[in-house]
C-alpha positions as a printed Julia matrix, in Angstrom:
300×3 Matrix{Float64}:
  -8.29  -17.83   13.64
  -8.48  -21.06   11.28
 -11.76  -19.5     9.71
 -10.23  -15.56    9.21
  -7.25  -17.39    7.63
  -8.96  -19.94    5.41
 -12.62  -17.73    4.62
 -11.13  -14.08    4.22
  -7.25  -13.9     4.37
  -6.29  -16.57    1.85
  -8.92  -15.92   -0.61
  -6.91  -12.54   -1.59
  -3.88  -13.49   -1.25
  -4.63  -16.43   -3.47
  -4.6   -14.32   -6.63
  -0.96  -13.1    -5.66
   0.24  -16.63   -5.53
  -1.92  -17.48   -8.76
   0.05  -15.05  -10.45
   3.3   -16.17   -8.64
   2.43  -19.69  -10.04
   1.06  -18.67  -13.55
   4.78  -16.64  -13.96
   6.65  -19.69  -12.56
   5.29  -21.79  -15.52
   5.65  -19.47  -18.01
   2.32  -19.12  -18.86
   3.02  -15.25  -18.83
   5.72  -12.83  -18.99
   6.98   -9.9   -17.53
   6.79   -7.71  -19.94
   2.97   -8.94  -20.19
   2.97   -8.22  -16.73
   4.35   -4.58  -16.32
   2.29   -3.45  -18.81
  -1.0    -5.28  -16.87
   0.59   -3.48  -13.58
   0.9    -0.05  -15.47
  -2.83   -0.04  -16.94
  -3.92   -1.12  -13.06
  -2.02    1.78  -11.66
  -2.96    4.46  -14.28
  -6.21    3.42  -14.64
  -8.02    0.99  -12.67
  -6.35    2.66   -8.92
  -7.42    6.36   -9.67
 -10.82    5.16   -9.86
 -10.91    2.86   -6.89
  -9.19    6.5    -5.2
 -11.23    8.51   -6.12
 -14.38    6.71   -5.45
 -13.01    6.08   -2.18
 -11.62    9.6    -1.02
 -14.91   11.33   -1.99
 -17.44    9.28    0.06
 -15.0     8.81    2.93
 -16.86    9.74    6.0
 -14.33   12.1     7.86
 -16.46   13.19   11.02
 -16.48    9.73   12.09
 -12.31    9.28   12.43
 -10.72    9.36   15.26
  -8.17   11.99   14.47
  -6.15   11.48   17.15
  -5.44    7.84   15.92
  -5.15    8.43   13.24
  -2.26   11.66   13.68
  -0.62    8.95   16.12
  -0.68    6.38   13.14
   0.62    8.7    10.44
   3.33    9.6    13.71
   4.45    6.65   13.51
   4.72    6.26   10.16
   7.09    9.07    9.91
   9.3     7.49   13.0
   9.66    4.11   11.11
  10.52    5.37    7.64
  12.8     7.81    9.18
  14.4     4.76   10.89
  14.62    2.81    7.7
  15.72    5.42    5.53
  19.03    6.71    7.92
  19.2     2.99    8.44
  19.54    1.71    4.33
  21.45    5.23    3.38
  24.07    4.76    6.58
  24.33    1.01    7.39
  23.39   -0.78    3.82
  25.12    2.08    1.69
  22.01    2.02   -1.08
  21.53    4.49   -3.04
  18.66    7.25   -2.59
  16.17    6.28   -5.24
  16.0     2.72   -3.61
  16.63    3.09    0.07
  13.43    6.12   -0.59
  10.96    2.73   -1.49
  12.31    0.52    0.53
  12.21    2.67    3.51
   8.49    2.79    2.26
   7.89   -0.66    2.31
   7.95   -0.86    5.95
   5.6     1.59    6.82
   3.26    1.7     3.49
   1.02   -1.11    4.16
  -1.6    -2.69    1.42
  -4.08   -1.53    2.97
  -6.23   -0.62   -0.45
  -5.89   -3.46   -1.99
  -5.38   -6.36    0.66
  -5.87   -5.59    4.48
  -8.94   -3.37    3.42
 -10.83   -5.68    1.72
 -10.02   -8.93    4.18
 -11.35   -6.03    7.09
 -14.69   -6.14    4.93
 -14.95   -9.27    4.58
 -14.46  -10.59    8.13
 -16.26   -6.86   10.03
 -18.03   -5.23    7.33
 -17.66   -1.73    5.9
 -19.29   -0.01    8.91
 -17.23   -2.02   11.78
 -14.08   -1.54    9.88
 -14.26    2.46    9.55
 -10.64    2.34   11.5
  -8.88    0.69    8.18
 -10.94    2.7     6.14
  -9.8     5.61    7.67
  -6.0     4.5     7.29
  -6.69    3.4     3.81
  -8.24    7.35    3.07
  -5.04    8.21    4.79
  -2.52    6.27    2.88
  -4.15    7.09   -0.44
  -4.83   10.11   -0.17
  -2.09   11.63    1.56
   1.13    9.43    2.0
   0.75    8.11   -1.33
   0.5    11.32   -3.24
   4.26   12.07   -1.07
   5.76    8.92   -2.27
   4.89    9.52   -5.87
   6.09   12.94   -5.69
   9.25   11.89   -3.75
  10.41    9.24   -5.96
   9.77   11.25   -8.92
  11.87   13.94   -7.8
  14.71   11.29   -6.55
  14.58    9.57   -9.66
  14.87   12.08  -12.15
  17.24   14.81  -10.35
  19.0    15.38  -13.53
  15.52   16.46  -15.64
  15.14   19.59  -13.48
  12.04   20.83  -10.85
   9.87   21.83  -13.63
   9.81   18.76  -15.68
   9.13   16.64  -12.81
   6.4    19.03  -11.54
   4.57   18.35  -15.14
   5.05   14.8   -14.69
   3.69   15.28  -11.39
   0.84   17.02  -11.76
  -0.35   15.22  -15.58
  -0.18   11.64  -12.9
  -4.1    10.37  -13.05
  -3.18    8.88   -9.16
  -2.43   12.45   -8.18
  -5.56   13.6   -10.04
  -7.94   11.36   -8.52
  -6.85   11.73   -5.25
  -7.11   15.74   -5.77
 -10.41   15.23   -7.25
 -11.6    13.03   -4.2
 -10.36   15.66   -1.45
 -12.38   18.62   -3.55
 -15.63   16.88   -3.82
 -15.27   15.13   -0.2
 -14.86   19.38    1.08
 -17.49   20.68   -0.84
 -19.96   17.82   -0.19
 -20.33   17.21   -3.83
 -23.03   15.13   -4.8
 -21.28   12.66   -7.19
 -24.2    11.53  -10.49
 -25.01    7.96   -9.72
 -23.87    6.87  -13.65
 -20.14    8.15  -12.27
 -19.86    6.17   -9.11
 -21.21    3.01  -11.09
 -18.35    3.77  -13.66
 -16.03    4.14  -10.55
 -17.43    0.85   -8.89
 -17.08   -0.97  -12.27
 -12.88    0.07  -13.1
 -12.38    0.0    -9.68
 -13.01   -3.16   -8.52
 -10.5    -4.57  -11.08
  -7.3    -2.73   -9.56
  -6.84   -5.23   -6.55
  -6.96   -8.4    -8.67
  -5.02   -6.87  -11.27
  -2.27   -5.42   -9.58
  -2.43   -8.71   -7.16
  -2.01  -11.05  -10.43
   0.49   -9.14  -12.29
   2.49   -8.43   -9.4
   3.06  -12.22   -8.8
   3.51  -12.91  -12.17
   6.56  -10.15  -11.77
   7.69  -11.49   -8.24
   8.01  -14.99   -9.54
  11.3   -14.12  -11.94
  12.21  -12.4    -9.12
  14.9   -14.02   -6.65
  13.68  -14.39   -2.92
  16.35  -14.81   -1.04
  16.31  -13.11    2.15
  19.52  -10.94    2.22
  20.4    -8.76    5.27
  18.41   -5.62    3.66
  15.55   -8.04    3.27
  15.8    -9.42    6.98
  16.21   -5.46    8.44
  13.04   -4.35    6.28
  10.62   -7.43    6.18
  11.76   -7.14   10.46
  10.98   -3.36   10.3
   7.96   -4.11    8.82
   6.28   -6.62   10.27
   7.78   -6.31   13.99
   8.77   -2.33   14.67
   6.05   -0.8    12.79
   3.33   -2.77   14.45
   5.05   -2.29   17.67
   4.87    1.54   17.7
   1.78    1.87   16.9
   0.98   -0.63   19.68
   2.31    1.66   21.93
   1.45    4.89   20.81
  -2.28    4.1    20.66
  -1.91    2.35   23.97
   0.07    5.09   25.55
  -2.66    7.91   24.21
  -5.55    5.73   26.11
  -6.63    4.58   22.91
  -8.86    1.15   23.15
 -11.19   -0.99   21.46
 -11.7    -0.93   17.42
  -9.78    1.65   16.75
  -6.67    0.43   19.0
  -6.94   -3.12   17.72
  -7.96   -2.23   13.73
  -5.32    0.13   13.59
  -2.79   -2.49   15.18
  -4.08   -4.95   12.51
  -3.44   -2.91    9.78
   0.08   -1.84   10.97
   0.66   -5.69   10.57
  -0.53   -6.04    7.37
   1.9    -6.51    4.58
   4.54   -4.66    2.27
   2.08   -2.29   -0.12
   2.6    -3.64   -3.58
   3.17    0.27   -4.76
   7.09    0.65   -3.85
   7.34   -2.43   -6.3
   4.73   -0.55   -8.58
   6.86    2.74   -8.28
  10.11    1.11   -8.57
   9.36   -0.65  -12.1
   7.85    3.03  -14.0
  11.04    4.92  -12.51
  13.4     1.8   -13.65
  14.54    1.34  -10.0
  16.11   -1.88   -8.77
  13.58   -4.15   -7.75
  15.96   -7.17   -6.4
  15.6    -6.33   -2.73
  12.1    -4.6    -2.96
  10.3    -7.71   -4.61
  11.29  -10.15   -1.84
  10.01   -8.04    1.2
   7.05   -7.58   -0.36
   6.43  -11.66   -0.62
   8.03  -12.26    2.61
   5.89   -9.67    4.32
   3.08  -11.28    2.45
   3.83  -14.67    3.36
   4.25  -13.86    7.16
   1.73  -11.56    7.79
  -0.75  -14.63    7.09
  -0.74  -15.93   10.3
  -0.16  -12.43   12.41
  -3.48  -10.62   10.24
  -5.32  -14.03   11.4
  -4.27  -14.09   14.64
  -4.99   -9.97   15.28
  -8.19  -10.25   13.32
């Protein structure tokens, strides 16, 4: 457990808390870092979606995990959602994100590559398959969502241009196509691919701590119910659902693991280009990040 945490856990995770520390000294500022988080998201994550979508191998999933996983997805952000509209009285745009945060995991950019580091690629098909999911599928219906929400007043049509002119949306379009058609992709493209790629983790990673650490982090009773949603609930039904199904070894436990991981950094991503409060979202996502340390070790 010592070894996951110290060799393949805390490695990532140290570039959040370098940019957490960097911020905290005022070596950098948020503006500086927004506009570092927008160029990863527009730019840097299509390309690490795309790449990712199109060579996915679907045969080998397990769909029934994975429909059980997505199952419970839905269940939890259900919960969360009637929960923060009902109980915490916040308002749509918000309670939409943070609803997400306990059931979109980073699974892209953090539990997917710790997976690779500590099974390999090939052993840790299960989180690839849930990343694949999550990027492909429930991400494209959060952008859309909170665009809608957001914007209400700027009418269907303008959003739908929005929508459809987002590069995340494109890539993950473009992905799905060539995946169906069993496009060959030209090697000079999936070097390209490879190349922006592999800068969207660190990037978001860095500027998102540099963000969090002007952030306040005090755990509030919406901060508790999520971070407890996330991190307790969600793993739990999937637990169960898996287990009740008759559904055992890697793709039981992987799934389980990745359930656990933390907070996605894309509600906070999502929240700062739609101008949505961020003073609740930004401390789940560090809690969630600083918990899950010694859970993702101990499941791993």
């Amino acid at each position: 457990m010592l070894h996951v945490l110290s060799h393949d856990i805390l490695p990532v995770f140290a570039l959040l808390a370098l940019g957490f520390a960097l911020g905290r000294a005022g070596l950098f500022s948020r503006g500086e870092a927004a506009a570092a988080n927008r160029i990863a998201f527009f730019v840097m994550q299509p390309a690490l979606i795309f790449q990712l979508v199109a060579g996915v191998p679907l045969p080998a999933f397990d769909l029934a995990a994975l429909a059980l996983y997505a199952g419970c997805e839905a269940l939890c952000f259900a919960l969360a959602y009637a929960l923060l509209t009902t109980v915490f009285r916040r308002e749509r745009a918000e309670a939409w994100l943070l609803a997400m945060c306990t059931v979109f995991v980073n699974s892209l950019l953090y539990v997917g590559p710790i997976s690779q580091l500590i099974y390999g690629a090939e052993a840790a098909l299960p989180v690839t398959a849930i990343v694949a999911w999550d990027a492909s599928v429930t991400f494209a219906l959060f952008i859309i969502g909170t665009e809608l929400i957001a914007h209400p007043s700027a009418g269907v049509g303008p959003a739908l241009g929005r929508i459809w002119r987002n590069p995340v949306l494109i890539a993950i379009l473009a992905g799905i196509l060539a995946n169906a058609v069993g496009l060959r992709l030209p090697e000079p493209l999936l070097t390209a691919a490879s190349f922006a790629g592999g800068a969207a983790a660190p990037l978001f990673l860095l500027a998102l701590g540099i963000i969090l650490s002007q952030q306040g982090l005090r755990p509030s009773g919406v901060v508790i119910g999520v971070t407890s949603l996330k991190l307790l609930a969600f793993p739990a039904m999937v637990f169960v659902a898996l287990g009740g199904a008759g559904i055992s070894g890697p793709w039981h436990d992987l799934l389980v693991l990745t359930a656990a991981g933390p907070s996605g950094a894309m509600a906070f991503s999502l929240a700062m280009l739609h101008g949505i409060r961020t003073d609740a979202i930004a401390p789940v996502i560090i809690w969630t990040s600083v918990l899950s340390l010694l859970s993702l070790a101990a499941l791993a």
